[in-house]
C-alpha positions as a Markdown table, in Angstrom:
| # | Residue | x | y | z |
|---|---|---|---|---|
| 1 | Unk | 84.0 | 79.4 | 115.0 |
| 2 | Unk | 82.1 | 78.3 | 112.2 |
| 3 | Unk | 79.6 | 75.1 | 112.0 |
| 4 | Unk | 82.2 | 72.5 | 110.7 |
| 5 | Unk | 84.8 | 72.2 | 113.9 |
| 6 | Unk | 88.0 | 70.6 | 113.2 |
| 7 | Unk | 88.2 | 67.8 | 115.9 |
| 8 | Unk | 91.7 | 67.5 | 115.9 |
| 9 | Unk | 92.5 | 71.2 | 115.9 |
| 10 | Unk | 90.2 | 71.8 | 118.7 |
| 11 | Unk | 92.0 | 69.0 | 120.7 |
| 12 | Unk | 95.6 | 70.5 | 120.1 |
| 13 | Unk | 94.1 | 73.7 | 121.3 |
| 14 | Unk | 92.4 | 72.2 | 124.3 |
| 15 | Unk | 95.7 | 70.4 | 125.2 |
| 16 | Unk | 98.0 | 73.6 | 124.9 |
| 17 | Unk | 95.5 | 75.3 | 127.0 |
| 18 | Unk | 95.0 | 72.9 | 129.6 |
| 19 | Unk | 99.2 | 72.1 | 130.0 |
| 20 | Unk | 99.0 | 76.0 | 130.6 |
| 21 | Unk | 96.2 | 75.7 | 133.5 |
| 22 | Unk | 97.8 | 73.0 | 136.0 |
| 23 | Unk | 101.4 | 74.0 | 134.5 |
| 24 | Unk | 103.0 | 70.7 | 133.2 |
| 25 | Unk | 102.7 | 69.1 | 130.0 |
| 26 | Unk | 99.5 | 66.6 | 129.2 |
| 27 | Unk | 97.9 | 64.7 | 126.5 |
| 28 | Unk | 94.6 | 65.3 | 124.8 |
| 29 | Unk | 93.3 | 62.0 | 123.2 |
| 30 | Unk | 90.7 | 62.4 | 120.3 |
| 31 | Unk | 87.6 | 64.2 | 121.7 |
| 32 | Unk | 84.2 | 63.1 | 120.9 |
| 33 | Unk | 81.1 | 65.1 | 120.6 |
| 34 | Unk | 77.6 | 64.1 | 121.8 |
| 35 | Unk | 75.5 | 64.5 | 118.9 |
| 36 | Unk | 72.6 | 66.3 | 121.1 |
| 37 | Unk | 71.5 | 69.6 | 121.2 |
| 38 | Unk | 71.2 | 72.7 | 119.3 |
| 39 | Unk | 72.9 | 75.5 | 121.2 |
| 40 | Unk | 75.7 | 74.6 | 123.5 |
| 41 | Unk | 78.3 | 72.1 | 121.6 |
| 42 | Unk | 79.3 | 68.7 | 124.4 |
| 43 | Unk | 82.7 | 66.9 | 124.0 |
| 44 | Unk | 84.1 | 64.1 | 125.9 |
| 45 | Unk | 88.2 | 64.9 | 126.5 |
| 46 | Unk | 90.5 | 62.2 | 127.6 |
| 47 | Unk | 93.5 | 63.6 | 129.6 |
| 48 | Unk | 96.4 | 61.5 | 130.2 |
| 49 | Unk | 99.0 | 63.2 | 133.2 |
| 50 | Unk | 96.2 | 65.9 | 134.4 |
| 51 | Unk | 96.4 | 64.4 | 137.7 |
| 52 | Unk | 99.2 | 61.3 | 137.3 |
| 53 | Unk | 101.3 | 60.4 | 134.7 |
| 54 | Unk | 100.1 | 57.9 | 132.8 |
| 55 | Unk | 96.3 | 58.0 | 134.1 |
| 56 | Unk | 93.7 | 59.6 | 131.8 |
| 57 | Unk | 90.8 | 61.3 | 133.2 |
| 58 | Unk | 87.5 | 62.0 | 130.9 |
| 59 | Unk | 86.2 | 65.7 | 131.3 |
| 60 | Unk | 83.5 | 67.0 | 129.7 |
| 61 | Unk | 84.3 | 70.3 | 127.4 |
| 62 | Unk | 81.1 | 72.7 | 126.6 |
| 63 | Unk | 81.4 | 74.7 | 124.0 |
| 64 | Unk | 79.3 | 78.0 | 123.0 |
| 65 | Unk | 80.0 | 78.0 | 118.9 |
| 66 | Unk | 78.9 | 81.8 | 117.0 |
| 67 | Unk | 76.2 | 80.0 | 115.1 |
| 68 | Unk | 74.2 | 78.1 | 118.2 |
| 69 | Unk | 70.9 | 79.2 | 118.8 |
| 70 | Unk | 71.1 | 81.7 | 121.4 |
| 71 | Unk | 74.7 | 83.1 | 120.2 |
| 72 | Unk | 76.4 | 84.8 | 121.0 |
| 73 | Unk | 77.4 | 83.3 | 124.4 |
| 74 | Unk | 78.9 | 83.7 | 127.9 |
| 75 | Unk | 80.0 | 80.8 | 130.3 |
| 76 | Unk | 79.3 | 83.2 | 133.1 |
| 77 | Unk | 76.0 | 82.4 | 134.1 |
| 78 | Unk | 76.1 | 79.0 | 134.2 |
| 79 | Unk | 80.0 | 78.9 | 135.8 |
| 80 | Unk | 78.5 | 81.1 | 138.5 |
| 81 | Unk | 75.1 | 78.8 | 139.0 |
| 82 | Unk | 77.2 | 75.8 | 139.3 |
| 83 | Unk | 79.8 | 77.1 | 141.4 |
| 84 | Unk | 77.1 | 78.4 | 143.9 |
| 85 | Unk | 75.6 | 75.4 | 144.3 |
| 86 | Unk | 78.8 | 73.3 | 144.7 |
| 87 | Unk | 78.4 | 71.9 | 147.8 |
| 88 | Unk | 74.9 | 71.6 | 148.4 |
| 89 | Unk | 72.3 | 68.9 | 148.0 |
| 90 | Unk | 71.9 | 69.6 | 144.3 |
| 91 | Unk | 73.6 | 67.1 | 142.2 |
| 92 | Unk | 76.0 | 68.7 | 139.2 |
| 93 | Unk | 79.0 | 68.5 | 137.9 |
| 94 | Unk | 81.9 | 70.7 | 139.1 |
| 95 | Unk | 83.3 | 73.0 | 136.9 |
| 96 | Unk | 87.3 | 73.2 | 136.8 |
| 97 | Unk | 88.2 | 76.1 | 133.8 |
| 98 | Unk | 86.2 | 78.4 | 131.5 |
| 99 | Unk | 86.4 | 81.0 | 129.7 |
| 100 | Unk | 84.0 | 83.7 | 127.4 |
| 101 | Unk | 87.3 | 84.2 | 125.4 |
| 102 | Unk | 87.3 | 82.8 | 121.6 |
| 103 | Unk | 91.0 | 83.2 | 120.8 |
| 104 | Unk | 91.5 | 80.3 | 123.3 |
| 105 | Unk | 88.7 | 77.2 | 121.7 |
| 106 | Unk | 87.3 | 79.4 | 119.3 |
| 107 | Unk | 84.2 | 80.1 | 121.5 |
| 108 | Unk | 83.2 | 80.5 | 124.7 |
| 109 | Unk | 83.7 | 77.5 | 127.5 |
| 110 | Unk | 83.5 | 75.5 | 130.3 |
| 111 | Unk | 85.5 | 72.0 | 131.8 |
| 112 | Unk | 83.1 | 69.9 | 133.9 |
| 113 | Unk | 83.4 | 66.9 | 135.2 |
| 114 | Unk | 82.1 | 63.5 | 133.9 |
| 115 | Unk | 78.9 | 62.3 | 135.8 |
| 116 | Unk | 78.4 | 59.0 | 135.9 |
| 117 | Unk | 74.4 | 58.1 | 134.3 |
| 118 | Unk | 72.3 | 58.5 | 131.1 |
| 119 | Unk | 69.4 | 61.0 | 130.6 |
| 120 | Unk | 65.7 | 60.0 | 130.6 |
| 121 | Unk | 63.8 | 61.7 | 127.9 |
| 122 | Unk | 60.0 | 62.7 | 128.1 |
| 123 | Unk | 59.0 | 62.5 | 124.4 |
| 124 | Unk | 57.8 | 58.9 | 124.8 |
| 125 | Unk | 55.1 | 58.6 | 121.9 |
| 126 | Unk | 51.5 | 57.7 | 123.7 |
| 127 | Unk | 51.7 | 53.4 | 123.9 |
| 128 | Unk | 54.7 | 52.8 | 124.4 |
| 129 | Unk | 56.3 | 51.4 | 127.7 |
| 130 | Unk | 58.2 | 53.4 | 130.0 |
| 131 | Unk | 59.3 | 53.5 | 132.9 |
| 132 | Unk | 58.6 | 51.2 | 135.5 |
| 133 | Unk | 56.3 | 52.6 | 138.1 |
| 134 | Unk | 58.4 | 52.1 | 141.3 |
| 135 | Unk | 61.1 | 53.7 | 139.6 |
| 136 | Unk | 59.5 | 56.4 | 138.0 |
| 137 | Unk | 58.7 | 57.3 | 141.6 |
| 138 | Unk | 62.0 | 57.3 | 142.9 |
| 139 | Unk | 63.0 | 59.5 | 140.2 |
| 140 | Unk | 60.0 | 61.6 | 140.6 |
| 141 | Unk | 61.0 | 62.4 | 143.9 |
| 142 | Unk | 64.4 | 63.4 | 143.7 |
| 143 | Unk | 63.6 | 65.4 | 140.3 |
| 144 | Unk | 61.0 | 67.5 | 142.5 |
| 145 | Unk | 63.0 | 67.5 | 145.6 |
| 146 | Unk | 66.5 | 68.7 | 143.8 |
| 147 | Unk | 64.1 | 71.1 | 142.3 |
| 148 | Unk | 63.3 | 73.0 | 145.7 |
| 149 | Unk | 67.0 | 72.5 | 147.2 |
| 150 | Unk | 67.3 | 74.5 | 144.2 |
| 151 | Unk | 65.4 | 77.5 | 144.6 |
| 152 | Unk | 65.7 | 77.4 | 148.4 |
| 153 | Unk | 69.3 | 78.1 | 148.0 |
| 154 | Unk | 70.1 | 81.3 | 149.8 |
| 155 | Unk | 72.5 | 82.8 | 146.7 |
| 156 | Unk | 72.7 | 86.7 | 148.4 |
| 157 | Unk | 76.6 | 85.8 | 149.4 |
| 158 | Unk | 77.1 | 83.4 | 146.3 |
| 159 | Unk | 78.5 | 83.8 | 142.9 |
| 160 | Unk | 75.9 | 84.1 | 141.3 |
| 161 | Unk | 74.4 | 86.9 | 143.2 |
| 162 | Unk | 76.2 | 89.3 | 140.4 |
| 163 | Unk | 73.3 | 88.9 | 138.2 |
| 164 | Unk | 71.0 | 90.4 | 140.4 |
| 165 | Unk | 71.2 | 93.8 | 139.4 |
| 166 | Unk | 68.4 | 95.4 | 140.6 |
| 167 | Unk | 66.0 | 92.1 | 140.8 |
| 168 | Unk | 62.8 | 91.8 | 143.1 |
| 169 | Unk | 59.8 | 89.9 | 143.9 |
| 170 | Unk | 57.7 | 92.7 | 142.1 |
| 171 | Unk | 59.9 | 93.0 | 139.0 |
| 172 | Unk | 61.0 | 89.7 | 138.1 |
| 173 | Unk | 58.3 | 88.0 | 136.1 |
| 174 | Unk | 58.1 | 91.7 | 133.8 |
| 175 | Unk | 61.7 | 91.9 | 133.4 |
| 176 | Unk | 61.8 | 88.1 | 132.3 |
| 177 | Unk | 58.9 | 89.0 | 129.9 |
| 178 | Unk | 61.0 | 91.9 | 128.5 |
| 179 | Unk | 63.9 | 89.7 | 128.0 |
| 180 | Unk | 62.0 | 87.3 | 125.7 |
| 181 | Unk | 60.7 | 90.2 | 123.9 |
| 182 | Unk | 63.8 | 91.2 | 123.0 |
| 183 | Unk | 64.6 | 87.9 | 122.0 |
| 184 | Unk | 61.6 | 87.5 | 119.4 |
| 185 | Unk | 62.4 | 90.8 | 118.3 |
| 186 | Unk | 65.7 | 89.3 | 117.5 |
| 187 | Unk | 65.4 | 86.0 | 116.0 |
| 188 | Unk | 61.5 | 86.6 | 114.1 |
| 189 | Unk | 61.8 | 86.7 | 110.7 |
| 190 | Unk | 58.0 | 87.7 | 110.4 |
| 191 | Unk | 55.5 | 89.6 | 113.0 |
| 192 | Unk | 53.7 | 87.2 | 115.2 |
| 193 | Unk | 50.4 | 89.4 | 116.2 |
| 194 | Unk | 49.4 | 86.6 | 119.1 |
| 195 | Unk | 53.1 | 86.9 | 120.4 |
| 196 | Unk | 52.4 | 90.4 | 120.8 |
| 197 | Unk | 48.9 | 89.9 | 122.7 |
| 198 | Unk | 50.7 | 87.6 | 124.7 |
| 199 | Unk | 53.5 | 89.8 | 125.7 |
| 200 | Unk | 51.0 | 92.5 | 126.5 |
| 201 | Unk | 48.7 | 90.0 | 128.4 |
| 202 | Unk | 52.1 | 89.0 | 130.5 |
| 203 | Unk | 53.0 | 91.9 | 131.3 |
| 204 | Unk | 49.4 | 93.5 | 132.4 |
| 205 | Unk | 48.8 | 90.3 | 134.6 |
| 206 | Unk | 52.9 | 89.9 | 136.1 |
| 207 | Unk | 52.6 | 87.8 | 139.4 |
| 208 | Unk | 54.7 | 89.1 | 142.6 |
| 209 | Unk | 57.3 | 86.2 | 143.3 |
| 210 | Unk | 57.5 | 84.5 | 146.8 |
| 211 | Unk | 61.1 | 84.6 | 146.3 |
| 212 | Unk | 63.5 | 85.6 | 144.4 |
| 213 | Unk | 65.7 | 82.4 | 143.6 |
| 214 | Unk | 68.0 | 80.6 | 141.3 |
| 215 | Unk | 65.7 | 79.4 | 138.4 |
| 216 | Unk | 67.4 | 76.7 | 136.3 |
| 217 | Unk | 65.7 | 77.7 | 132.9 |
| 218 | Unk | 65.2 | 74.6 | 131.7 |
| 219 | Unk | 64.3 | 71.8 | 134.3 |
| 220 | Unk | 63.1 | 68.9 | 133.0 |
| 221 | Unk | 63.6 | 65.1 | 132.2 |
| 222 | Unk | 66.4 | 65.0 | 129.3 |
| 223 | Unk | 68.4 | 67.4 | 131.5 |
| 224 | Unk | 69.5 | 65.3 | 134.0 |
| 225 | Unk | 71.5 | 62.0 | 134.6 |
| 226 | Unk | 70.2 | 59.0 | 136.5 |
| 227 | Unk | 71.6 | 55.7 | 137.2 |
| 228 | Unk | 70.0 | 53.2 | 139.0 |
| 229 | Unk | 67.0 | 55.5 | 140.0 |
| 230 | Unk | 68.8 | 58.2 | 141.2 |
| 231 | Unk | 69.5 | 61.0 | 140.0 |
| 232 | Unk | 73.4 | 62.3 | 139.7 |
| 233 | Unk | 73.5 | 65.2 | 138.0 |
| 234 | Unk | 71.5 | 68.2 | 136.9 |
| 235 | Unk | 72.6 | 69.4 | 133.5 |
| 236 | Unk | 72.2 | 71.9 | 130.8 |
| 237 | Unk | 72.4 | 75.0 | 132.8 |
| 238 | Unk | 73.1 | 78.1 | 130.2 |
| 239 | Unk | 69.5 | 79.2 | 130.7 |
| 240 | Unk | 70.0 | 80.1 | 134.3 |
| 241 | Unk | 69.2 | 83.1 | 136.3 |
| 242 | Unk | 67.4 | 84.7 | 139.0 |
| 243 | Unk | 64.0 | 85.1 | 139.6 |
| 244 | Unk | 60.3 | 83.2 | 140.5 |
| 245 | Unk | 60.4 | 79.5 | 141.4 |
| 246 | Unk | 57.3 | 79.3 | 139.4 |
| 247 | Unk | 58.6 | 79.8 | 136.6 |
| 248 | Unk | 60.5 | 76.9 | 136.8 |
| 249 | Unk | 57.3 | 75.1 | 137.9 |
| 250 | Unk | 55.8 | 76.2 | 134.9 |
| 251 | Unk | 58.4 | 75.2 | 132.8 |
| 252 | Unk | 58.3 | 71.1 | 133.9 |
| 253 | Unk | 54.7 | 70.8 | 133.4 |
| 254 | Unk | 54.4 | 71.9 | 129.8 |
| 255 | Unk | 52.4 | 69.2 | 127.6 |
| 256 | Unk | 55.3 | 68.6 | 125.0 |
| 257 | Unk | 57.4 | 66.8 | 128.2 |
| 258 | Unk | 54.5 | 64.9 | 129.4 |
| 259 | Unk | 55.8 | 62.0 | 126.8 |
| 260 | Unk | 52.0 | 61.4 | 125.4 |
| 261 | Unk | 51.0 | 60.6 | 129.4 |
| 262 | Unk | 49.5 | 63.3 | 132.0 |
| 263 | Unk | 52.5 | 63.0 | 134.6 |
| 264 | Unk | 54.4 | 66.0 | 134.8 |
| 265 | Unk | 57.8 | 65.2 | 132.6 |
| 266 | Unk | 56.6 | 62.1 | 132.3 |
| 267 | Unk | 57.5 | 61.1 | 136.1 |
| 268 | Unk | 54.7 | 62.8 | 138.4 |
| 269 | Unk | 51.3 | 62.9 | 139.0 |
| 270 | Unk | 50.9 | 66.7 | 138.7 |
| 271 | Unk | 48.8 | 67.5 | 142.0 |
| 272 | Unk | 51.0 | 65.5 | 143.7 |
| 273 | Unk | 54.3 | 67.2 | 142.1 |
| 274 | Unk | 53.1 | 70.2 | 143.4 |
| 275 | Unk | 51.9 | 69.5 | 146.5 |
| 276 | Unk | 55.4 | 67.9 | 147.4 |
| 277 | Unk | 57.5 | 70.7 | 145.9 |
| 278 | Unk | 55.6 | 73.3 | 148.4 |
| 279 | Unk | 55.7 | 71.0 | 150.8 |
| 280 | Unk | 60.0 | 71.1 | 150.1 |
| 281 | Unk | 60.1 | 74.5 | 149.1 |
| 282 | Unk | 58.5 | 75.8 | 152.3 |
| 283 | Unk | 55.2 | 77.8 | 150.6 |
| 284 | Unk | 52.2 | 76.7 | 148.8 |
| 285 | Unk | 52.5 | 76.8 | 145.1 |
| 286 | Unk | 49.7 | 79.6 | 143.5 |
| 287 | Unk | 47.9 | 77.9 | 140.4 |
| 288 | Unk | 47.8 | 81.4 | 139.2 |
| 289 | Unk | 51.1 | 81.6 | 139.0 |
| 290 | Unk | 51.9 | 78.2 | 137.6 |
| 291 | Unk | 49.5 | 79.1 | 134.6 |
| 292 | Unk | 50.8 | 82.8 | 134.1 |
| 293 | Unk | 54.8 | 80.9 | 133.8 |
| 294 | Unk | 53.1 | 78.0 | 131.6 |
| 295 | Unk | 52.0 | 80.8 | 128.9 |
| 296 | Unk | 55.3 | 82.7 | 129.5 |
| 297 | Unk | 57.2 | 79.0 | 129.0 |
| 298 | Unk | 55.0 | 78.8 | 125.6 |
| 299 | Unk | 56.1 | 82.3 | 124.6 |
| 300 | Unk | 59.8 | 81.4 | 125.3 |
| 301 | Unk | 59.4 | 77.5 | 123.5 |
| 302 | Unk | 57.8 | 79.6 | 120.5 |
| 303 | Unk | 60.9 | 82.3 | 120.7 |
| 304 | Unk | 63.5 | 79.1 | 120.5 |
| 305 | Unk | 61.7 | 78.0 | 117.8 |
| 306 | Unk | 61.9 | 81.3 | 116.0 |
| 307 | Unk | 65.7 | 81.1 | 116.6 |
| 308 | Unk | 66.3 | 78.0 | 115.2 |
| 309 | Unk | 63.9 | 78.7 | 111.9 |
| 310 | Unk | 66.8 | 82.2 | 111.3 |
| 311 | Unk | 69.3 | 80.1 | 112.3 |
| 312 | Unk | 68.6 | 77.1 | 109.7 |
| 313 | Unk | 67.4 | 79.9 | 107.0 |
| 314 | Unk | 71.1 | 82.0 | 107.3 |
| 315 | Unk | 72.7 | 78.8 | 107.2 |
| 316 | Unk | 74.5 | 78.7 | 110.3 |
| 317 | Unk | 73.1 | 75.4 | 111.3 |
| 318 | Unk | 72.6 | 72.9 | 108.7 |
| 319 | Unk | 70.2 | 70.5 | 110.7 |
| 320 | Unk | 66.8 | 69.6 | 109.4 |
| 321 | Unk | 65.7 | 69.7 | 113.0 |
| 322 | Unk | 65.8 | 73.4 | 112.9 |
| 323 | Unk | 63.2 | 73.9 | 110.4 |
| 324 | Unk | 61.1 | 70.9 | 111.6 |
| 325 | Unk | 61.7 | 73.7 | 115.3 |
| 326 | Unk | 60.0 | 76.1 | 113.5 |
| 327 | Unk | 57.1 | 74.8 | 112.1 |
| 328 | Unk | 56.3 | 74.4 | 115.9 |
| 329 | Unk | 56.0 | 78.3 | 116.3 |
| 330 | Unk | 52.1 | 78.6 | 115.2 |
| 331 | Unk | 51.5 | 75.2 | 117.6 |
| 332 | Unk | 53.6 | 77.2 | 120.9 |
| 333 | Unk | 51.2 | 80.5 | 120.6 |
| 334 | Unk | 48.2 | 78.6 | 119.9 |
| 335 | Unk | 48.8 | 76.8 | 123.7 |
| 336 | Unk | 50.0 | 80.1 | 124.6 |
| 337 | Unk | 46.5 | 81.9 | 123.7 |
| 338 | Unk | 44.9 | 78.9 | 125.3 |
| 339 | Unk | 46.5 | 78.9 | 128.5 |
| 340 | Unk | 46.3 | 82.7 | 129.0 |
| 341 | Unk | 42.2 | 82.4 | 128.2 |
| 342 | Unk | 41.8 | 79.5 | 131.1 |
| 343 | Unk | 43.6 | 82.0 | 133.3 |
């Protein structure tokens, strides 16, 4: 699949497929994509007859396309996250069909549900109003509570327990360090010598995990849905996998999603985020910890924007977003330095 998508191809293919999955004909309207995001690809698909003949039903198609940022792609992780927590006290969106196979779309994907709500996003420049306080409250609370039911989910005899392979309180934060290694050494288009220090410096200090659990990847405001100050749906899962809570933790609190205030995502006050979330999550959260993921969360913002600066420069995505991503790189390892020196 290459970066211009013919709309109406893509809906023909989406209707053949889907007629194929509940075995009777349907009809695909025209599908819309949300213009957000720079990896996964989002479509709104009206069905008519998926469920009654003559109703149509919106789902919500997510694509993987050869030339996002972390191509190449699988559905699996995600497919496995969601379907694990079906069921619970998380809210998401279940998932009816995917696939990793590109002769079907033309990349890997997923059918999801529509979730009612719209996403809150942190980068609210310093001045400007947002939310009102009651309600940022409300929110705050279900974003740090929905964050615990989270990683308190016992996934041993879920889905998702097929990517443990071998995981472990001990070796979890190095092997996550490793993976973002990799990565840089993938998508850097120059050597980075403070990446480097900091990848030794991670590795050297790697905390023991009080638990090994599902970590979302990318929790924050902008990936979830609210209406009416509450939450209903938890979205935007292609980072997940296994391993420390912190680093999820880590992840929430970094300055860029404060929105120019000092509340965590701009929702929470962050001694009070924290002392909730343990309070939920059963044990107390280790400052050490939270600082050794917020330098490791640096490393992986700085590695992202590395991606999308070889991504933009071998043309595969012609947004002036990407380049803007990448003059961010210096900024992410500069915090990254800083962070690791208050530790």
């Amino acid at each position: 699949m290459n970066s211009t998508i013919d709309e109406v191809v893509l809906a023909d293919r989406i209707q053949t497929y889907l007629s194929q999955q509940v075995g009777h004909a349907l009809k695909v309207g025209i599908v819309r994509r949300f213009p957000v995001g720079f990896s996964w690809l989002t479509y709104a698909v009206p069905v008519t007859g998926l469920y009654a003949k003559g109703q149509t039903e919106e789902l919500i198609l997510r694509l993987g396309p050869d030339y996002g940022l972390f191509a190449p792609y699988s559905a699996v992780p995600q497919v496995l996250a969601m379907q694990s927590l079906e069921g619970t006290t998380v809210p998401l969106p279940h998932v009816y069909w995917s696939s990793d196979d590109a002769g079907i779309l033309g990349a890997p994907f997923l059918f999801c549900e529509k979730v009612s709500g719209a996403a809150v996003v942190p980068w609210v420049a310093a001045g400007q109003p947002g939310l009102e306080a009651g309600y940022r409250q409300r929110l705050a609370e279900q974003f740090v509570d929905t964050l615990a039911a989270i990683h308190c989910e016992q996934w041993q005899d879920r889905p998702i327990a097929a990517l443990a392979q071998g995981i472990t309180t001990v070796n979890a934060a190095v092997r996550n360090v490793a993976y973002w290694e990799s990565q840089i050494q993938r998508w850097a288009m120059r050597s980075y010598p403070l990446a480097e220090w900091g990848i030794r410096w991670l590795k050297a200090h790697a905390p023991v995990a009080p638990s090994v659990a599902i970590v979302h990847g990318d929790y924050r405001t902008g990936n979830f849905l609210e209406e009416g100050g509450h939450i209903t749906s938890i979205l935007d899962w292609e980072l997940v996998h296994l391993g420390d809570p912190h680093e999820d933790l880590g992840w929430a609190s970094l300055p860029m999603y404060m929105g120019g205030s000092k509340l965590i995502c701009h929702l929470a006050e962050p001694e009070w985020f924290y002392a909730r979330y343990g309070e939920k999550a059963g044990f107390e959260v280790s400052m050490a910890s939270l600082r050794y993921y917020q330098a490791l969360s640096l490393l992986k913002l700085a590695a992202t924007h590395m991606a999308a600066a070889r991504c933009f420069e071998e043309g595969r995505f012609n947004d002036m977003r990407m380049p803007a991503m990448g003059s961010q790189i210096a900024t992410c390892l500069r915090q990254m330095e800083k962070t690791i020196e208050a530790a």
